[in-house]
C-alpha positions in Angstrom: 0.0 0.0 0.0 1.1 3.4 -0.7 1.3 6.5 1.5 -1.6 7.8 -0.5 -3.7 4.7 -0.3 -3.1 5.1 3.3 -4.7 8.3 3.8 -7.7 7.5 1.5 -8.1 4.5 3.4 -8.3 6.4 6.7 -10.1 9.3 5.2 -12.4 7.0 4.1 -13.1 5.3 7.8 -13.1 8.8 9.4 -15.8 10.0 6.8 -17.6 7.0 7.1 -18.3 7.8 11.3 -18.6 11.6 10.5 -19.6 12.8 6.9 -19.5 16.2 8.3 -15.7 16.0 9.4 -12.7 17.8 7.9 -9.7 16.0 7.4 -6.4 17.9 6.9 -2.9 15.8 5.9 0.0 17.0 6.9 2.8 14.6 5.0 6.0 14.9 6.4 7.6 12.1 4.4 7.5 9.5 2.0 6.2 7.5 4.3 4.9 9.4 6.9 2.1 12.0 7.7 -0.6 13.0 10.0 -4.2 13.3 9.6 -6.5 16.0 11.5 -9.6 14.8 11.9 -12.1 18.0 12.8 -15.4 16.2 13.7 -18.5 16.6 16.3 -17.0 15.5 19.8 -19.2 12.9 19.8 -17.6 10.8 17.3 -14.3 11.3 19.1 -14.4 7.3 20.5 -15.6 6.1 17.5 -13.1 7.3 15.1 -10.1 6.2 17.6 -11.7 2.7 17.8 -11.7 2.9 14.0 -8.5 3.9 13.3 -5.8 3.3 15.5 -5.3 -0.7 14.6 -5.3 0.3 11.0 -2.3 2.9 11.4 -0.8 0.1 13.8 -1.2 -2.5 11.2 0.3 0.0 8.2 3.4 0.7 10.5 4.2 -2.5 11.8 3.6 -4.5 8.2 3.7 -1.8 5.4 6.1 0.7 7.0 3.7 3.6 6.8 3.7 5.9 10.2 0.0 7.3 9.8 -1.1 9.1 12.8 -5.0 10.7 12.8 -5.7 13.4 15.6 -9.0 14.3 16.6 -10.0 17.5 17.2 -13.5 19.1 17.8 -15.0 20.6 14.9 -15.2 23.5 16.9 -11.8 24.2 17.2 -11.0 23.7 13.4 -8.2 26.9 12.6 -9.0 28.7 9.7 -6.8 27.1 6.6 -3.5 28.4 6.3 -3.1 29.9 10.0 -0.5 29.4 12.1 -2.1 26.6 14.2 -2.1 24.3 10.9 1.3 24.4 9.8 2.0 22.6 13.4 
């Protein structure tokens, strides 16, 4: 699987829990990047629980360091501020 699989992948699952959520990928490598997950507190347990064994599985067999952070929607920085380029 590819980096960009990955993300889909994960994107998908995320969307799948929270249609309304906005996912912003940070790459940082070839192999390696971080996904915001902006989405209704709510959904907070849900998307963990349906992510974190994938991103274990991609770095432990694929060699892909995924990471997805959840953050309340409420919180989501406007694009381009300083708070995204973390």
């Amino acid at each position: 699987m590819t980096l960009e699989e990955a993300i889909t992948d994960l994107t998908k699952r995320i969307l799948a829990i929270s249609p309304e959520a906005v996912i912003r990928v940070i790459r940082t490598s070839s192999n390696e990047a971080s996904l915001r997950a902006y989405a209704a507190a709510e959904h907070e347990a849900t998307i963990k629980d349906a992510t974190w064994e994938q991103t274990f599985k991609l770095l432990t067999e694929q060699d892909l360091d995924l990471s997805v952070i959840f953050y309340d929607i409420t919180n989501l920085p406007k694009e381009g501020s300083l708070e995204e380029a973390g």
